[in-house]
PAKE-971693 format. One line per field, with one value per residue (C-alpha): residue number from 1; residue in one letter; x, y, z. Coordinates in Angstrom, 3 decimals, padded with zeros to 6 digits. Example, Ala and Ser with C-alpha at 12.3 -4.5 7.8 and 13.67 -1.06 7.14 Angstrom:
BEGIN
nr: c(1;2)
rest: c(A;S)
u: c(012.300;013.670)
v: c(-004.500;-001.060)
w: c(007.800;007.140)
//
This chain:
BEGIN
nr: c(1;2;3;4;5;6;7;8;9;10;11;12;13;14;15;16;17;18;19;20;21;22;23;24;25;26;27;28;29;30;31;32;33;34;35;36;37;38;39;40;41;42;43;44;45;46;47;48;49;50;51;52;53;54;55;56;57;58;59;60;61;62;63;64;65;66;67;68;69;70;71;72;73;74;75;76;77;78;79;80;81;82;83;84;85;86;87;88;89;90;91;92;93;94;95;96;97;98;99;100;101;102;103;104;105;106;107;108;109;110;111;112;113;114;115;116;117;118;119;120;121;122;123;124;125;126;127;128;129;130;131;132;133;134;135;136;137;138;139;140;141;142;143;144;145;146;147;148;149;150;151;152;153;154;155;156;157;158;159;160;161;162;163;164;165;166;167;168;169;170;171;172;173;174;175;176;177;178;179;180;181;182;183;184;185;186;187;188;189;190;191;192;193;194;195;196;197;198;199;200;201;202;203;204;205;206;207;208;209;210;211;212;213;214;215;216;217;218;219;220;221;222;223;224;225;226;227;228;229;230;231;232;233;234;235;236;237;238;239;240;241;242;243;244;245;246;247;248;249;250;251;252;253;254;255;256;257;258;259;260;261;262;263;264;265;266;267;268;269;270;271;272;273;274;275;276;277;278;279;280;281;282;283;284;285;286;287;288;289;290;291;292;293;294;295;296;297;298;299;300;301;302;303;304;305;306;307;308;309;310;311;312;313;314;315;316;317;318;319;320;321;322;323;324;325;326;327;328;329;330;331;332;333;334;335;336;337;338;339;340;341;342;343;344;345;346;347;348;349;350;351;352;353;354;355;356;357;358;359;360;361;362)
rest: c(X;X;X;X;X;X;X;X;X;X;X;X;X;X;X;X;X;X;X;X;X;X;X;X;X;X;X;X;X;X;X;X;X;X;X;X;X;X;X;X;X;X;X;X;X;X;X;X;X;X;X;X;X;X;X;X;X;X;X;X;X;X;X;X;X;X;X;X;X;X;X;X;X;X;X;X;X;X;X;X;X;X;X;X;X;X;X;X;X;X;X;X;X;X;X;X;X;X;X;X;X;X;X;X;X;X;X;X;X;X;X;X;X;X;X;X;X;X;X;X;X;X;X;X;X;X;X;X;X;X;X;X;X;X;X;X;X;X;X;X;X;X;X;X;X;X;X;X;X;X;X;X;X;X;X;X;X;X;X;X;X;X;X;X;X;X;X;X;X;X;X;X;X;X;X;X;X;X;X;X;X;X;X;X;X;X;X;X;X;X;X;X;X;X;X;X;X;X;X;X;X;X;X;X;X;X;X;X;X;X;X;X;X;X;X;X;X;X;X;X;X;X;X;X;X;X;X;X;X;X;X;X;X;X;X;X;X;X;X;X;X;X;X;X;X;X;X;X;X;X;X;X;X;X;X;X;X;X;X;X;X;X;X;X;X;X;X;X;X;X;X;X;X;X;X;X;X;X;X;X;X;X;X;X;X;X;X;X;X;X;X;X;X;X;X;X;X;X;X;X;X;X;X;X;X;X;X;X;X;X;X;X;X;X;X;X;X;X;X;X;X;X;X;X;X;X;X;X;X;X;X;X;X;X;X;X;X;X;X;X;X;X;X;X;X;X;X;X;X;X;X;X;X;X;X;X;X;X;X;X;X;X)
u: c(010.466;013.738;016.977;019.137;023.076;025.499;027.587;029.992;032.379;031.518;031.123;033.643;033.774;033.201;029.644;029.261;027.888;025.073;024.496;022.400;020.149;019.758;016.908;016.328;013.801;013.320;013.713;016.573;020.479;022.156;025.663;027.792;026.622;023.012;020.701;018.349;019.011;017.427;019.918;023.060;022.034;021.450;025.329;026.636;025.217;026.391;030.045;029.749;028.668;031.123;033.833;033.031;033.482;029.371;028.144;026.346;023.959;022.085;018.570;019.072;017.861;020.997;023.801;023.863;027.422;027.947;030.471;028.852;027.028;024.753;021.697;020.385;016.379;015.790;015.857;013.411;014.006;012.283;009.047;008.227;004.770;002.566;002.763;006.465;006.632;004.357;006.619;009.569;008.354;007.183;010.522;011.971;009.787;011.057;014.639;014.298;012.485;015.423;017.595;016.337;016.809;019.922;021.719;021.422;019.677;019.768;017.868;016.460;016.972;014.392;014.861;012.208;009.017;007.245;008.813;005.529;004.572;007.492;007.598;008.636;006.196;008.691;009.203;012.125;013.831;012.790;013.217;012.205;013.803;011.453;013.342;010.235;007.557;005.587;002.336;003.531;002.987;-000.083;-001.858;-001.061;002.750;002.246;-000.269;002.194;003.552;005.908;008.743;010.242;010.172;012.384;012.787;015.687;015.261;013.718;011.565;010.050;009.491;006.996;005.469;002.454;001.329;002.001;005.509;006.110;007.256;009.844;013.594;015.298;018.955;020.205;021.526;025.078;027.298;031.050;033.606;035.923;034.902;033.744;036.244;036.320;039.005;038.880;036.658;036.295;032.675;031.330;027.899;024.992;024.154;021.011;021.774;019.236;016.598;014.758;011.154;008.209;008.359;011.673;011.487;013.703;012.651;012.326;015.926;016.608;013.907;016.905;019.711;017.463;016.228;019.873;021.522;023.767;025.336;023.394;024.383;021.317;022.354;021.048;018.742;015.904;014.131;011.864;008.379;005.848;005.368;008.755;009.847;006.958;007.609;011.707;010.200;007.444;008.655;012.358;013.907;012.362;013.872;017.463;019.722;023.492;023.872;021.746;022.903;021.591;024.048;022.665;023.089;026.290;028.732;030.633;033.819;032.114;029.392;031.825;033.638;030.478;029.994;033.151;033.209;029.754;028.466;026.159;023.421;019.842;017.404;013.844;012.132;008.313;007.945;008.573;012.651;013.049;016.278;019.205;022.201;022.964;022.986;025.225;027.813;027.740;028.537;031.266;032.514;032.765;029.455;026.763;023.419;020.575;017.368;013.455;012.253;011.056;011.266;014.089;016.238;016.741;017.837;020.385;021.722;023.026;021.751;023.973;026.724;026.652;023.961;020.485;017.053;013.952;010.730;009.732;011.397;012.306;013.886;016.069;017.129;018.298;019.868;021.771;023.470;024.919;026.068;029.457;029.671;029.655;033.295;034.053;036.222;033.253;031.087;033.531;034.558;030.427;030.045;032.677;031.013;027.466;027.292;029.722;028.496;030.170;027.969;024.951;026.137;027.113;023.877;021.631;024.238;022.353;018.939;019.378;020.440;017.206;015.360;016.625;016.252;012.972;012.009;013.863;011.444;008.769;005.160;002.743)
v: c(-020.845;-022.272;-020.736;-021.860;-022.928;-022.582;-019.870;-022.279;-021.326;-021.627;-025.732;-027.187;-026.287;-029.947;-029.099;-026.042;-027.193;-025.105;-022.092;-019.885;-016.587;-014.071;-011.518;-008.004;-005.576;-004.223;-000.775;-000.075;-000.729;-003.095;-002.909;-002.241;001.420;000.866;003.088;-000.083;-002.981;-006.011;-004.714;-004.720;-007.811;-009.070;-008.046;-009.687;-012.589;-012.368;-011.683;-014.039;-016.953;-015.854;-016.262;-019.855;-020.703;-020.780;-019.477;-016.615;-014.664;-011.641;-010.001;-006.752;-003.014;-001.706;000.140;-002.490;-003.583;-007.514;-010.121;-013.233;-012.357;-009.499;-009.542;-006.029;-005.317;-001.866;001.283;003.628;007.695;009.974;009.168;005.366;005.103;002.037;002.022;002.164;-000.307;-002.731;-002.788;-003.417;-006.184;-007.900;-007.128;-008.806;-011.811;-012.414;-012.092;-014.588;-017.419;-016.387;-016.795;-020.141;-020.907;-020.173;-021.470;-024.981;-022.928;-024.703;-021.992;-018.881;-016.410;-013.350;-010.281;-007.747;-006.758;-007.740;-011.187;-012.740;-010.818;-012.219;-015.979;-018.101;-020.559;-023.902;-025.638;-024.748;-024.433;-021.153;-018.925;-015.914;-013.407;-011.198;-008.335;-005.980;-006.397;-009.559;-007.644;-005.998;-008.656;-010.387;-013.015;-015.217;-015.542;-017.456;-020.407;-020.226;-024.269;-023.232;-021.135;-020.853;-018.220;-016.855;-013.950;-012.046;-011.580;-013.625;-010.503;-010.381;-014.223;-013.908;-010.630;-012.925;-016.079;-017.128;-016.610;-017.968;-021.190;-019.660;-019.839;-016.961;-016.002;-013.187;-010.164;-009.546;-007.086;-006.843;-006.694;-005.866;-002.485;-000.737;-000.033;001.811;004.780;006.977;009.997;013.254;012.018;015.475;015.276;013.255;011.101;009.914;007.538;005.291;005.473;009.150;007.990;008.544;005.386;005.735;009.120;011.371;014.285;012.889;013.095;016.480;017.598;016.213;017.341;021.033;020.382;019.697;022.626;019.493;019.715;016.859;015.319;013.133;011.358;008.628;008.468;010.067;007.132;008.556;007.359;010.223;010.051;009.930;013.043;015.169;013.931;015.025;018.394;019.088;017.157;017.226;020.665;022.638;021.739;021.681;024.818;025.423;022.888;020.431;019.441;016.936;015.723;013.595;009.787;009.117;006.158;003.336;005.396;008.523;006.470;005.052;007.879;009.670;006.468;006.476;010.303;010.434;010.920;008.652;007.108;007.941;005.068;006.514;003.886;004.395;000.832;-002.628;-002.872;-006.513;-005.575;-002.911;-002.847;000.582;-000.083;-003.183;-000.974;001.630;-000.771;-001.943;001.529;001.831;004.112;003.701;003.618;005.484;003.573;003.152;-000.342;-000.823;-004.355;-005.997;-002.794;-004.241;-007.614;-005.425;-002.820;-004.325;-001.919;000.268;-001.615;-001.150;002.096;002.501;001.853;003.838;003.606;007.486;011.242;011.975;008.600;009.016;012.340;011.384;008.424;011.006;012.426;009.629;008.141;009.373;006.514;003.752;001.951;002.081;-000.720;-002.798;-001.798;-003.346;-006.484;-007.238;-006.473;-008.621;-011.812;-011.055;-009.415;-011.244;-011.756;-014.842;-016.399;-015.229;-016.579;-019.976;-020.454;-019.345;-022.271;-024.634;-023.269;-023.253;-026.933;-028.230;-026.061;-027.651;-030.780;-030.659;-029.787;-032.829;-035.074;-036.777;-035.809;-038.426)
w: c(112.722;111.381;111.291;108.698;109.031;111.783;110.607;109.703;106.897;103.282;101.871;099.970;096.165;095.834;096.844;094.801;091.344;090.757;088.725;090.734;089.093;090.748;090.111;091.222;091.567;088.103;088.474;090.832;090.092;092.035;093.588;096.089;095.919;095.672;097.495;098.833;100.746;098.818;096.225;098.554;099.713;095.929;095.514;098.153;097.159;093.853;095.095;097.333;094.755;092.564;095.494;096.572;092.434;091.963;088.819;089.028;086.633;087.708;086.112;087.266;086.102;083.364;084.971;087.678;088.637;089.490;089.720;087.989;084.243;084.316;082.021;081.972;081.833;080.822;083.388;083.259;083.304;085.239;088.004;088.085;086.899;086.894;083.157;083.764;086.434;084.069;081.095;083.246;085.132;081.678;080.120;083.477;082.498;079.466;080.569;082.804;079.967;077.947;080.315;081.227;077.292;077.105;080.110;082.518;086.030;088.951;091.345;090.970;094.098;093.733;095.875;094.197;096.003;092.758;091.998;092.044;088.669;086.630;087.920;084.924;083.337;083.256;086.629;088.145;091.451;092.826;096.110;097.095;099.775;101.987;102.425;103.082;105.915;105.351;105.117;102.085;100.272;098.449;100.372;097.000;097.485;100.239;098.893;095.900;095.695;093.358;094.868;098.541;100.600;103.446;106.357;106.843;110.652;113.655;113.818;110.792;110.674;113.947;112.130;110.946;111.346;107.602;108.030;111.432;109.488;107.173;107.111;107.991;106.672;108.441;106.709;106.675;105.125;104.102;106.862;105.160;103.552;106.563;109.084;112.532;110.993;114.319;112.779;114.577;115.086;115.469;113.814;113.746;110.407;108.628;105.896;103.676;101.016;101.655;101.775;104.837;106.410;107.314;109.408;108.521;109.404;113.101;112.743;111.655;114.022;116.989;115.354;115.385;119.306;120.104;118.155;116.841;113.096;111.181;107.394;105.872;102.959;100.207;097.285;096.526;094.161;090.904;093.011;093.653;097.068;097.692;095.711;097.473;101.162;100.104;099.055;101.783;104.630;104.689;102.870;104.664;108.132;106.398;106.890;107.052;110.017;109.161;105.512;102.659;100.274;098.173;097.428;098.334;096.674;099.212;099.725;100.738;102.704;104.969;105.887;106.703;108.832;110.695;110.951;112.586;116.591;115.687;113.404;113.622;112.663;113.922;111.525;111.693;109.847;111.637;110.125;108.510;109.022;109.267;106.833;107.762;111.524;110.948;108.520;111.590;113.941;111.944;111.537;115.380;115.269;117.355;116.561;118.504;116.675;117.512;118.898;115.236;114.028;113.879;114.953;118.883;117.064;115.632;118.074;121.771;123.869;126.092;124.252;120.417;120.736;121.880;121.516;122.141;122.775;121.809;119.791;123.518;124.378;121.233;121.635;125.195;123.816;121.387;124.363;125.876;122.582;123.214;125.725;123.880;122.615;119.045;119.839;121.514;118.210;115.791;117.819;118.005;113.786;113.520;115.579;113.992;110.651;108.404;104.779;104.537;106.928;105.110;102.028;103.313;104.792;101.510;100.035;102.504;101.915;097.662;098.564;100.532;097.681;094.982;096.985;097.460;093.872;093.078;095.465;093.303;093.669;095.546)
//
């Protein structure tokens, strides 16, 4: 498995003559605000390009918000259907040939779960980012000679033995935009995309078992199974202590953050990664998470929060959380989670891509 860079700052703009599009998942917004994490990752990449003076164009649902060019693909209204899902993924297809049309590409960067319905037809350099678990994926992407592929954690590179051999970029997030701000820190927080796999309701079910005031916010996305595990699974364990606000934009996300006891990850999925635990930990807020993929990569334990093993483990872990440093959770963020190190280092990977597109055929 192959890490890629050094963490070294950003190349030279000497070095940065590509124009790099970026494509997301068809159906969800991306921005600084967005609701999942291939799509905050998507716009820190974008900002990031844009910051080092690469060229940036992004294929992204409408209402997205980017720094480089934005070429909207249509958004649909109300549940995502497979009918739904279909057309947008086509419309994303032709986007993309037009796009190629139009404008000199030097890489394409996917991020969507789908990418590998809307590949282009002309040969070009391509690279796709796992962001979900590698077995959620077809078999296909990976005998694919056409595009790249890479991990986003150590853990989810070993997940299988096809992707043992893949690059991995760490996430990062912003540094900048989440600060420790010395909250009250009074209540507990669940924060993310509301959907089963990521356990919610294991989290209000602590908050109830410790008679501690809980807030759970973040999108609930127009998919079926979503919407019904919202409305069978989670309302009915809310009540005035225990409170669901909605999705929440960046300002009001961080102050739940840094006004928070701590942050509840009880993940029931192997995590390719955390973005949530990394803005906590930037906020000065630990994070109490289960051993769930690449969650322990993510919080130090005993030092940045806690992981565990089982519902009892965490809620023990919940009562010592007051223990750990705010000061000790920022100074780590700040060593491990910068976006400008993730950014840099997709710079060297769209390099050896492009690079090896280049080589001739034999």
């Amino acid at each position: 498995m192959a890490e890629v860079g050094t963490g070294s700052p950003a190349p030279s703009r000497s070095r940065l003559n590509m124009t790099v599009l970026n494509v997301g998942y068809p159906l969800l917004p991306v921005g600084p605000d967005s609701g999942g994490g291939a799509e905050q990752i998507l716009s820190l990449v974008d900002h990031g390009l844009a910051a080092v003076g690469r060229r940036s164009i992004v294929i992204a649902a409408k209402s997205s918000r980017t720094a480089g060019e934005l070429i909207a693909s249509p958004l649909a209204n109300g549940e995502i259907s497979e009918d739904a899902r279909a057309q947008a993924q086509y419309a994303h297809r032709e986007l993309i040939e037009d796009c190629l049309e139009r404008y000199s590409v030097d890489l394409i960067h996917f991020h969507g779960l789908d990418f590998h319905s809307y590949l282009p037809a002309r040969s070009v350099p391509m690279l796709a980012t796992l962001h979900l678990p590698v077995a959620w994926y077809p078999e296909a992407i990976f005998r694919e000679t056409r595009i790249s592929l890479n991990c986003v954690s150590r853990a989810q590179a070993i997940s299988t033995e096809r992707s043992a051999k893949l690059p991995v970029v760490a996430n990062g997030i912003d540094l900048d935009t989440y600060r420790n701000l010395e909250g009250e820190r009074d209540s507990l927080l669940w924060l993310g995309r509301i959907c089963p796999e990521k356990g919610v309701h294991l989290a209000i079910e602590i908050a109830r078992e410790l008679d501690l005031p809980m807030i759970v916010a973040g999108p609930v996305h127009p998919f079926r199974d979503h919407q019904l595990y919202f409305q069978n699974s989670i309302q009915p364990l809310l009540d005035a202590k225990r409170r669901y606000v909605g999705a929440v934009g960046l300002t009001a996300k961080i102050h739940l953050l840094a006004n928070a006891r701590c942050l509840l990850i009880p993940s029931l999925v192997a995590e390719t990664s955390s973005l949530v635990a990394m803005e906590a930990t930037a906020c000065g807020t630990p994070v109490v998470a289960f051993r769930s993929g690449a969650l322990p990569e993510i919080v130090d334990h005993g030092k940045t929060g806690f992981i565990a093993d089982s519902l009892r483990q965490m809620l023990e872990a919940v009562r010592f959380s007051s223990d750990i440093s705010p000061e000790i959770c920022r100074a780590t963020a700040e060593v491990r989670f910068d976006s400008r190190r993730m950014v840099s280092e997709y710079l060297s990977l769209y390099r050896s891509v492009v690079d090896e597109h280049s080589r001739p055929v034999t």
